[in-house]
C-alpha angles and dihedrals in degrees: 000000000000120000134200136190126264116182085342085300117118114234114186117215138208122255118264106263128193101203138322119297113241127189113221099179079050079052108050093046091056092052093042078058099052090254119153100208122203087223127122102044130092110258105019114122098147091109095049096041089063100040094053093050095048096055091035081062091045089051090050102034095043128004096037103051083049112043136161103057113192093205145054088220094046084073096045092054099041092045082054093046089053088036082061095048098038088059100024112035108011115114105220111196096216090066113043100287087279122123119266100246088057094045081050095044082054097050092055091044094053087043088055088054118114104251112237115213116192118195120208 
């Protein structure tokens, strides 16, 4: 960053960019998934919002605590073994202390219901 003065005091300043990074092979993968992205207009971060804090959690939660790591296959074991957790144990607090695959498992056993309308 490069920085002037304004008034004697120092202002850094963002790089010059010429337009937003997109990942088309991000992209493609998403789609392949049946993931609608966020990506390719101007302002949406949502996408990238929740791909950076789940990996910032997996950092802390997981590569970090235990580096170094001797092998390449270590990691992968061990990022299966959190992968697993993270979907299948973990109690997450937004949605009734229960993990999220139940809470998933729930949503689509509610959707399957018969539907009772009751006319006044």
């Amino acid at each position: 960053m490069s920085s002037y003065s304004c008034f004697n005091k120092p202002v850094l300043q963002r790089p010059v960019e010429s337009g937003q990074y997109t990942s088309f092979r991000l992209a493609e993968h998403l789609d392949a998934a049946g993931i609608a992205a966020s990506i390719g207009s101007v302002g949406d971060a949502f996408d990238n919002a929740l791909m950076e804090s789940t990996i910032g959690l997996f950092k802390t939660e997981l590569i970090k605590p235990q580096h170094p790591w001797k092998t390449l296959s270590q990691v992968e074991l061990a990022t299966a073994e959190w992968i697993d957790w993270y979907n299948h144990r973990r109690l997450h607090g937004e949605i009734g202390h229960i993990p999220p695959v139940e809470y998933e498992a729930n949503y689509y056993t509610e959707l399957k219901k018969p539907q009772v309308i009751t006319t006044i």
